[in-house]
C-alpha positions in Angstrom: 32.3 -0.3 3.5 35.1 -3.2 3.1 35.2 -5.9 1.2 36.4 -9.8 1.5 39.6 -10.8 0.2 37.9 -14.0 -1.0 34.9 -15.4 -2.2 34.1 -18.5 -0.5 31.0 -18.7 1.3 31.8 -20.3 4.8 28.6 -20.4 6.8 25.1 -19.3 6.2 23.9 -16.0 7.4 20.1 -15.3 8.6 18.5 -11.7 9.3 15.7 -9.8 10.0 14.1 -6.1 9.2 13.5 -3.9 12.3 13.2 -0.4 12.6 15.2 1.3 10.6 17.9 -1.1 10.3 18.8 -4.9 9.5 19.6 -7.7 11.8 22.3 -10.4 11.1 22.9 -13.7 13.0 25.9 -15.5 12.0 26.9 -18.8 13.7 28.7 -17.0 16.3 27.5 -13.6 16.5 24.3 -11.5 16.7 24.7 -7.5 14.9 22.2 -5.1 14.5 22.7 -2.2 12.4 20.6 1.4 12.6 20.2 4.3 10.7 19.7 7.1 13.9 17.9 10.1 12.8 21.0 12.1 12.3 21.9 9.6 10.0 24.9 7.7 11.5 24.5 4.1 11.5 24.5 2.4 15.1 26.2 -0.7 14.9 25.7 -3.3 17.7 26.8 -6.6 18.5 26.9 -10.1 20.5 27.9 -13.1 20.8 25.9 -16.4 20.1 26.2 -19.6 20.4 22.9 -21.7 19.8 21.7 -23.9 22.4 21.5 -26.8 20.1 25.0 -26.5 19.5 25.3 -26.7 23.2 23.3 -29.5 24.1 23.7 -32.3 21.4 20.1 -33.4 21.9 18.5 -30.3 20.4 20.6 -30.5 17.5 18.4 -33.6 16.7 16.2 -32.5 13.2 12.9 -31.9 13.9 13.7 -30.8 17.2 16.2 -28.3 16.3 13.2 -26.5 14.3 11.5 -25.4 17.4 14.6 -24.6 19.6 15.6 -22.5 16.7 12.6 -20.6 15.8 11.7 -19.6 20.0 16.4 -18.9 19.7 14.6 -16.7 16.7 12.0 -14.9 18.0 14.2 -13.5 20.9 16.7 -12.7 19.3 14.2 -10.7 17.0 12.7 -9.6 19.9 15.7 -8.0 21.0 17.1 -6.3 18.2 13.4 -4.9 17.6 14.1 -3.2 21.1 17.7 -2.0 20.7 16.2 -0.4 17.5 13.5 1.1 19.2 15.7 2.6 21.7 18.1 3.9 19.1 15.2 5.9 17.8 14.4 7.8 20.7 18.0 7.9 22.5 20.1 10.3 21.0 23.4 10.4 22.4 22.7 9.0 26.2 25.4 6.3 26.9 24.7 6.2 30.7 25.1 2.7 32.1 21.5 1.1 33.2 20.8 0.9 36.6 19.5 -2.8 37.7 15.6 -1.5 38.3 15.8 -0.5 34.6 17.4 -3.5 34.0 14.8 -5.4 36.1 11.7 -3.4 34.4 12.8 -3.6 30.5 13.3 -7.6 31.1 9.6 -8.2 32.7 8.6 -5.6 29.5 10.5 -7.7 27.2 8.8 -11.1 28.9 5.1 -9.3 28.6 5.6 -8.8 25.2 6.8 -11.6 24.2 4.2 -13.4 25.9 1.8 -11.0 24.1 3.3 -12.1 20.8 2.7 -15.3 21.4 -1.0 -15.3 22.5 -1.9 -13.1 19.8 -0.6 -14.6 17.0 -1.8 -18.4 18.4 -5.7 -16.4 18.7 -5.8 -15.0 15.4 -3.9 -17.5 13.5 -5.3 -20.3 15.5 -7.8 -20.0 17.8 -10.1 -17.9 15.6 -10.2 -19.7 12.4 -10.6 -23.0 14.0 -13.5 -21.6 15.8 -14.8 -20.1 12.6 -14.8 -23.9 10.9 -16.2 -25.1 13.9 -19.3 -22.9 13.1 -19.5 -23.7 9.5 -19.3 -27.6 10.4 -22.2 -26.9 12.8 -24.1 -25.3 9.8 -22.6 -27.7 6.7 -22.4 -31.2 8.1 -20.1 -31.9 4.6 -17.3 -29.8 6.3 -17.4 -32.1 9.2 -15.3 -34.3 7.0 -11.5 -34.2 7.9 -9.9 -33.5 4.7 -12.4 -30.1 4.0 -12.6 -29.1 7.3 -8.6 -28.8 7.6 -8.4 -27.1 4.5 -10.9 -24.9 5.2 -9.4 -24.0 8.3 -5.7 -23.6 6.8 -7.3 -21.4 4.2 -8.9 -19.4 6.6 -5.2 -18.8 8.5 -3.6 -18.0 5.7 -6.3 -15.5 5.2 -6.0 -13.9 8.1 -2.3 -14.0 7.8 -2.4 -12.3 4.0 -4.9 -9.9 5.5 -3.0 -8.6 8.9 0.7 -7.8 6.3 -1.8 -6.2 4.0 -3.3 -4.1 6.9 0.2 -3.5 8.5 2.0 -2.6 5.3 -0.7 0.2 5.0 1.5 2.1 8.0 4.5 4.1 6.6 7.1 2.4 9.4 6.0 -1.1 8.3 6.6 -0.4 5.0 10.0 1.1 5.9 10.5 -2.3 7.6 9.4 -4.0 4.6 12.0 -2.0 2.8 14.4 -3.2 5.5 13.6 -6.7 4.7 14.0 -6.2 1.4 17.8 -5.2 2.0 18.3 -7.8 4.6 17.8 -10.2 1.4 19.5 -8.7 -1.2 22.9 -8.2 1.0 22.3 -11.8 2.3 22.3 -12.6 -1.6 25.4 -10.3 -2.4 27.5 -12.5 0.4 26.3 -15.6 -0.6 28.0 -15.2 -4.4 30.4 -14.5 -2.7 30.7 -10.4 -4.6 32.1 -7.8 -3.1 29.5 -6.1 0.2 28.8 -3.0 -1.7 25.8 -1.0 -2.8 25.8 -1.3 -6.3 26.3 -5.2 -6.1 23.3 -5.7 -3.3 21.1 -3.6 -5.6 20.9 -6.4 -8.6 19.9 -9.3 -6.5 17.0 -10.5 -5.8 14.8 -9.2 -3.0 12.9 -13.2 -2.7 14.9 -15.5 -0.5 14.1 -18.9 0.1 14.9 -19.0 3.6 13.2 -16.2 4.6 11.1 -16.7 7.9 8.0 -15.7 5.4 8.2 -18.9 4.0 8.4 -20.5 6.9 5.3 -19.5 7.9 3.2 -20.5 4.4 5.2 -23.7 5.2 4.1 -24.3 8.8 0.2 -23.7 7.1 0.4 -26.2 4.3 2.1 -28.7 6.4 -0.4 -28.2 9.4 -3.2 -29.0 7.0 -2.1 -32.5 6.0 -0.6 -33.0 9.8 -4.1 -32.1 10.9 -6.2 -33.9 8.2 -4.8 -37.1 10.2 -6.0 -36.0 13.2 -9.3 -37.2 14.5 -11.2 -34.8 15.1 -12.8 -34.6 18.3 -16.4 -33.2 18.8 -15.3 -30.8 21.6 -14.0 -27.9 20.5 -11.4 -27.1 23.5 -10.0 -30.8 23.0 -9.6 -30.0 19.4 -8.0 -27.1 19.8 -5.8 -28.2 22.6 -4.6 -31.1 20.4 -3.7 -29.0 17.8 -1.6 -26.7 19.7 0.0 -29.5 21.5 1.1 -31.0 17.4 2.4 -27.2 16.9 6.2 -28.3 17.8 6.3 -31.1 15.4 4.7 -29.2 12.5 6.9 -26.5 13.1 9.8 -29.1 13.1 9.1 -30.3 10.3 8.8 -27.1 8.1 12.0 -25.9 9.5 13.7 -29.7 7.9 11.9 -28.7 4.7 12.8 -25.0 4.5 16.6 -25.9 5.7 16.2 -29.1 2.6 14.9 -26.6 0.0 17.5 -24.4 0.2 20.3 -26.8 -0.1 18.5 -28.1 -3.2 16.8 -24.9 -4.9 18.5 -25.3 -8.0 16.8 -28.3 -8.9 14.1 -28.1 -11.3 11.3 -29.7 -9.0 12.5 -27.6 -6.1 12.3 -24.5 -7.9 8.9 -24.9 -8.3 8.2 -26.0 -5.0 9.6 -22.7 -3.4 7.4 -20.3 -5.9 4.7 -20.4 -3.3 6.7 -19.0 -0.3 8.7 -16.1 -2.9 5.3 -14.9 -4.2 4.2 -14.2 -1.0 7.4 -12.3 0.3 6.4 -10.1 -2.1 3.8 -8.6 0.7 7.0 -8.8 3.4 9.4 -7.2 1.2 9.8 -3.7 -0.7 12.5 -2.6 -2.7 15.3 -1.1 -0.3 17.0 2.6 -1.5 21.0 3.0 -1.2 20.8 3.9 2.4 18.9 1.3 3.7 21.6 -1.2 1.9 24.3 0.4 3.3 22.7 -0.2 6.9 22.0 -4.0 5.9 25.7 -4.2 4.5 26.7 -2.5 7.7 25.3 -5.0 9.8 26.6 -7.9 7.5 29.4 -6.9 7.5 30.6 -6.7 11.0 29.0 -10.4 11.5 31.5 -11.5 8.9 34.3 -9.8 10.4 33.9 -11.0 13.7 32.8 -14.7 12.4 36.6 -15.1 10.8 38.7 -12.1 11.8 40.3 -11.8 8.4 41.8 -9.2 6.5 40.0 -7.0 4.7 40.8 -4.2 2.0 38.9 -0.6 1.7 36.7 -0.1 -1.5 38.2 2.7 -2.9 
């Protein structure tokens, strides 16, 4: 592993867990690193450039939010696959011939379609259709204030329930373990220390930009964003309409996320953040020496690439 000659912190870096290994997006590049099972570490890497630094328009805030977290998910997407691949291809280099090319893209567009539905049924769809009933049975949850918090209790129900369920399976808890790393080596670079192992291991495995607090953020603001709403006695037109506010909620917590970070160190921020690092505690597990040498790995070779300067061996 290598170290930077200085300390300063340039740009912020954003990652994600997948299996076994750690994505890292820097401004300019995309790297995935994996541990394969004969325990060399697969690095790749890409260029990026994000399309709201392309088209000045969806730079805007608020709209930036949603470009970003659809940029987010494929890129996620992707590195999930590359992973995958790496864990069942050992050693076959062969060039891809344009069918597979052709078939793993409409199997990359089915899933992520797939995603998508899924995660709007159970985390939308299905508990607005549960209030629904209870409003039909309670007419004091027909009120707009209950009946949005009940709902957004309900989602981040199901939501606490399906991590508890998935951490249950031993890759998702590797994952979690992943994630875990991801953090801490995101943490190591951003005090500007030294990208080694026995730095990464003393930070902190909570970080308040993680995409886990995004998502208790998107539920808490979709609750007041909602409670405005009037609610309308069909249920299809209801739910349409709140699918069709999902863009600006989502906006909105990505302003406050990006906000809270900048300003964590104050004393009423500090609090306000509690909520979203308490629940990373069902995303994250505590990473072994391996797994932060992968997410170090991956870190890393974003940071060289990003500024091309010289580094110096840890002896």
């Amino acid at each position: 592993m290598k170290i930077r000659k200085d300390e300063k912190i340039d740009f912020a870096v954003g990652g994600q867990a997948v299996i076994e290994g750690v994505m890292m997006r820097s401004p300019q590049f995309v790297t995935v690193a994996v541990r394969k099972e004969n325990g060399n570490i697969k690095v790749k890497d890409d260029p990026y450039k994000s399309i709201t630094k392309r088209i000045k328009f969806l730079g805007l805030p608020l709209i930036r939010g949603v470009v970003g977290l659809f940029e987010m998910m494929i890129i996620g997407m992707k590195a999930l696959n590359f992973a995958a691949n790496e864990m069942v291809d050992e050693g076959d280099d062969k060039p891809k011939t344009q069918w597979q090319k052709i078939v793993e893209g409409a199997m990359f567009a089915l899933s992520f379609v797939i995603a998508i539905a899924l995660s709007l049924f159970l985390f939308k769809f299905l508990p607005l259709w549960i209030t629904e009933g209870l409003s039909s049975i309670y007419e004091p949850i027909r009120n707009s204030f209950l009946y949005n918090l009940i709902d957004g209790i309900l989602k981040t129900s199901f939501f606490i329930l399906y991590i508890v369920i998935l951490s249950f399976m031993p890759s998702i808890k590797r994952v979690f373990e992943y994630h875990g790393a991801e953090h801490k080596s995101i943490f190591t670079y951003e005090k500007g220390l030294p990208l080694t192992v026995k730095n990464a291991k003393k930070q902190s495995r909570f970080h308040p930009r993680c995409g886990t607090s995004f998502i208790l953020i998107v539920f808490m603001i979709s609750i007041l964003t909602y409670t405005l709403l009037p609610r309308d006695p069909d249920f299809g037109i209801n739910f349409l309409k709140r699918l069709a506010f999902l863009p600006l909620i989502a906006g909105i917590s990505y302003e406050f996320l990006k906000w809270s970070a900048k300003h964590q160190q104050n004393k009423w921020m500090k609090w306000a953040i509690v909520p979203g690092l308490i629940f990373q505690k069902l995303t994250t597990r505590e990473p072994n020496d391996k797994q932060l040498d992968v997410a170090l790995h991956a870190l890393q070779k974003a940071l060289d690439l990003e500024d091309n300067k010289h580094y110096d061996n840890v002896p």
